[in-house]
C-alpha positions as CSV (number, residue, x, y, z in Angstrom):
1,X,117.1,131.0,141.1
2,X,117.2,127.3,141.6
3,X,120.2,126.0,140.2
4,X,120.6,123.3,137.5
5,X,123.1,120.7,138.5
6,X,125.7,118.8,135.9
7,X,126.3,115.2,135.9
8,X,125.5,114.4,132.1
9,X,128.6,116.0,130.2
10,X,127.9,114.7,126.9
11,X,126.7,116.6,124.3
12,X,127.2,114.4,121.3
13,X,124.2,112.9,120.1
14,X,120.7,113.4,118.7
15,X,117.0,112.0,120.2
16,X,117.5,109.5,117.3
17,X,120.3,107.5,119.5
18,X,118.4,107.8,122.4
19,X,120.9,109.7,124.3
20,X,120.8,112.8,126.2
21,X,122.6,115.8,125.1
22,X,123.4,117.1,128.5
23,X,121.9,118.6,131.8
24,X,122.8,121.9,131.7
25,X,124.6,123.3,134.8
26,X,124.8,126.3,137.8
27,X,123.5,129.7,137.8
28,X,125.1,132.6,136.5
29,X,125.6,135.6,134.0
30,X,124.5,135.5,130.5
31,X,122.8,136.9,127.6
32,X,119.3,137.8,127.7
33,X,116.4,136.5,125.7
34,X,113.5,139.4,125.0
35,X,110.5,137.7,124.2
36,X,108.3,138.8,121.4
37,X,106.4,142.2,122.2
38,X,103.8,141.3,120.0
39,X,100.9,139.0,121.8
40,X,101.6,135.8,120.9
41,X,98.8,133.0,121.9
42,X,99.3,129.5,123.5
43,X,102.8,128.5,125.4
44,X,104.1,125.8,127.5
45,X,101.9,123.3,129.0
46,X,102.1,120.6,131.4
47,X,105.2,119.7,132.3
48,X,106.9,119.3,136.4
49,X,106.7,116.3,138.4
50,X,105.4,113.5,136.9
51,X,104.7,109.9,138.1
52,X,103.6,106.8,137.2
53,X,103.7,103.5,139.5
54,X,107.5,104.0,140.9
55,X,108.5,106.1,138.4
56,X,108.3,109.7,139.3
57,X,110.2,112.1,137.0
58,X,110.0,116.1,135.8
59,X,109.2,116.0,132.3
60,X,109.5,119.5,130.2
61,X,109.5,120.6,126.6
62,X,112.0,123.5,126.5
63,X,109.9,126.1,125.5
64,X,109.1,129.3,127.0
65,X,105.6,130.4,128.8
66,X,104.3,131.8,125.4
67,X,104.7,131.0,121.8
68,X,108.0,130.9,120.6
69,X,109.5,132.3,117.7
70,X,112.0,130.6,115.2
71,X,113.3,131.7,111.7
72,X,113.9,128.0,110.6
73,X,112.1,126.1,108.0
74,X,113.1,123.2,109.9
75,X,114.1,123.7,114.0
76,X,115.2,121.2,116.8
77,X,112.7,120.9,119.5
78,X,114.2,119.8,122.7
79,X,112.7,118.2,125.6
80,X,114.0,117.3,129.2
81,X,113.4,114.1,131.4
82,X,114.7,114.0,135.0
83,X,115.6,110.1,134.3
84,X,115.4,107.0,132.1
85,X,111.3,105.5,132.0
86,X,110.3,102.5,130.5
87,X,107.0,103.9,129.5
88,X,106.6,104.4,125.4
89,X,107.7,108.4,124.5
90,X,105.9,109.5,121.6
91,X,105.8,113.0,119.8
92,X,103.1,115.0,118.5
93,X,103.3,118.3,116.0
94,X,100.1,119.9,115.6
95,X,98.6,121.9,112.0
96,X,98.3,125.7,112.8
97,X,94.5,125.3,113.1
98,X,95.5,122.7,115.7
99,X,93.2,120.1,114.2
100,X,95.3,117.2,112.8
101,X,99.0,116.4,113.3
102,X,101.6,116.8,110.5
103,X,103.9,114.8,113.0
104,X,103.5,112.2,115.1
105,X,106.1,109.6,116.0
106,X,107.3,106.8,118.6
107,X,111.1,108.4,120.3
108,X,113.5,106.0,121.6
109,X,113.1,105.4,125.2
110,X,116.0,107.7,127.3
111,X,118.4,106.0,128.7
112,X,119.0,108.8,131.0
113,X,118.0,112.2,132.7
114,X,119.4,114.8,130.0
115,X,117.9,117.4,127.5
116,X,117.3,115.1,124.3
117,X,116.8,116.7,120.7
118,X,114.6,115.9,118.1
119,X,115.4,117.3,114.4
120,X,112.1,117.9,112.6
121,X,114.1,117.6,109.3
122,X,115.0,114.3,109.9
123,X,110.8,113.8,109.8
124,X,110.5,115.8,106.6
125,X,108.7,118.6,108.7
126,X,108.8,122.0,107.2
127,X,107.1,124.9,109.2
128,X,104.6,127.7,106.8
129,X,106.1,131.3,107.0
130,X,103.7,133.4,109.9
131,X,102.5,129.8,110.7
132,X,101.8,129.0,114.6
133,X,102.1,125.3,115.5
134,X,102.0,123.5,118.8
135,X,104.5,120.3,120.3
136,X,103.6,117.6,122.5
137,X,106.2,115.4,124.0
138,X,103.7,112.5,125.4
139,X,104.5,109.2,127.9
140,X,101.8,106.7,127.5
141,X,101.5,104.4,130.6
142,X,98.5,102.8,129.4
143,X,98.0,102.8,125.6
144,X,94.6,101.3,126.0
145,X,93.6,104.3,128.5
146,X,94.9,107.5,126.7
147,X,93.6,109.6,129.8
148,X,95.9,108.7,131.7
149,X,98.9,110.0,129.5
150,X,101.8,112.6,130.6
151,X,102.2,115.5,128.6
152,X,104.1,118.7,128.0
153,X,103.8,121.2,125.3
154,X,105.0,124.3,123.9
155,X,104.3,126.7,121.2
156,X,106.3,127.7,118.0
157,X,105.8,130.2,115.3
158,X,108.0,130.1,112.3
159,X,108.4,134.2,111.5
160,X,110.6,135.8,108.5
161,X,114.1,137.1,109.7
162,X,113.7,140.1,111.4
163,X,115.8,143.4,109.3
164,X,118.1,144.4,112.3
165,X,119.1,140.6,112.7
166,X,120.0,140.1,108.7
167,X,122.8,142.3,108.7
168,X,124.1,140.3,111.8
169,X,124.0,137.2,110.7
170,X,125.7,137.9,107.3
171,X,129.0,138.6,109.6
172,X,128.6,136.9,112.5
173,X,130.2,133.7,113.8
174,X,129.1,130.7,115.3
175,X,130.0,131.9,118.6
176,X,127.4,135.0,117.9
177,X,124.4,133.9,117.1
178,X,123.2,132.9,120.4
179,X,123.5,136.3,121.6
180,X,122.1,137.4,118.6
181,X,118.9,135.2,118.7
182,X,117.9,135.9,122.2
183,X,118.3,139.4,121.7
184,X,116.2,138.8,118.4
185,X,113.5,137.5,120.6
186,X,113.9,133.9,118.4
187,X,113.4,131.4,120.9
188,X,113.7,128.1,119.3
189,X,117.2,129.4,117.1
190,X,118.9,130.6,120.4
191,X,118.2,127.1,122.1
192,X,119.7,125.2,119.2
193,X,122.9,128.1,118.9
194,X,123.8,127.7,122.7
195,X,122.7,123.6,122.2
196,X,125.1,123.1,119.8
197,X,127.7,125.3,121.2
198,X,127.6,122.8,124.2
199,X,128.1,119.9,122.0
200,X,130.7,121.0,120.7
201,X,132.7,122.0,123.9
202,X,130.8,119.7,126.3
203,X,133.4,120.6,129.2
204,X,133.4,125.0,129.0
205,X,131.1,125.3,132.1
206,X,130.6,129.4,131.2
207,X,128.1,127.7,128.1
208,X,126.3,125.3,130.4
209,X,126.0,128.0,132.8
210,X,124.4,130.5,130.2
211,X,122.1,127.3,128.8
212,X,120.6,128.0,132.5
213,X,120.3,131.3,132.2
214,X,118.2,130.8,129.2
215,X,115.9,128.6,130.8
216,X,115.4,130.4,134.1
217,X,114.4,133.5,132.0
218,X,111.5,131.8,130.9
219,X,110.6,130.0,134.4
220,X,112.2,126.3,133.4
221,X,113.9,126.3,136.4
222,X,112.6,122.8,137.4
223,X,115.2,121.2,135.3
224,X,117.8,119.0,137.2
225,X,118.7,115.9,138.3
């Protein structure tokens, strides 16, 4: 497993301020995430080592290699960059026929490499029950030629709580329900459990290094600085 290196400790602060929430850290034990046994279409696209001019950077959604599932009306998405870029980020949140966006908006530029959130309810984004939507995270380095932009994508299905996971969650603490959702198979939910876990002890290592853990399972191992 290629191991993902700390240097950004913080993880205080939301896409909106344009700051990274953290890089997360090291190999080693953790919980496991089972994916979905059911088929699920689409997962992550693009991503890796990107460039443009002197800028050359990995760029990732953090999203696994199939469609992920959430129980929120309203999840994070999160996104890596490998370092600051001048070049305009925008974000794109496509309808479950894949047609027309119900999302798409200009980020604030990062200021540094880091895993950056972005809260769909601060957009008034509500995912459909049994609903499948795709996520683009987009650098434009020419807004006149749109060919030439960098992408990556991922895959999220909003689905209804599943019955061995209700009873868990009715007792569990915060501390819990990352375990829980990666057990549950709920992609998106553990991300933002062991997310805002970090936040709020940036300096416990043993959460950083089960953040990796997470990632590697579904082949983001690409992510460092």
């Amino acid at each position: 497993m290629k191991s993902i290196t700390s240097k950004v400790c913080c993880w205080v602060a939301a896409l909106t301020l344009a700051t990274p929430l953290c890089v997360w850290s090291a190999d080693g034990g953790g919980t496991v995430y089972v994916p979905p046994k059911r088929g699920a279409p689409g997962g992550r696209v693009g991503g890796g080592t990107r460039g443009f001019q002197r800028e050359v950077f990995v760029l990732s959604v953090l999203a696994p290699d199939h469609s992920g599932l959430t129980i929120s009306e309203q999840p994070s998405l999160y996104w890596f960059i490998s370092g600051p870029t001048s070049l305009p980020v925008e974000l794109t949140v496509m309808d479950p026929e894949g047609v027309q966006p119900i999302l798409e908006t200009r980020l604030p530029a990062p200021v540094r490499a880091g895993v950056y959130r972005v809260r769909l309810a601060d957009h008034n984004i509500r995912f459909k029950p049994g609903a499948a939507y795709r996520w683009f995270v987009t650098l434009v380095p020419d807004s006149d030629r749109r060919s030439k932009d960098i992408l990556a994508g991922g895959a999220i299905e909003r689905v209804d709580v599943p019955s061995d996971l209700k009873t868990k969650l009715t007792t569990a603490n915060k501390s819990e329900l990352f375990s829980f959702y990666a057990e549950a198979g709920l992609w998106y939910d553990a991300v933002a459990a062991i997310s805002y876990m970090i936040e709020a002890a940036p300096q416990d290592q043993a959460l950083r290094k089960q953040g990796a853990v997470l990632l590697s399972q579904v082949g983001l191992t690409g992510i460092s600085e």
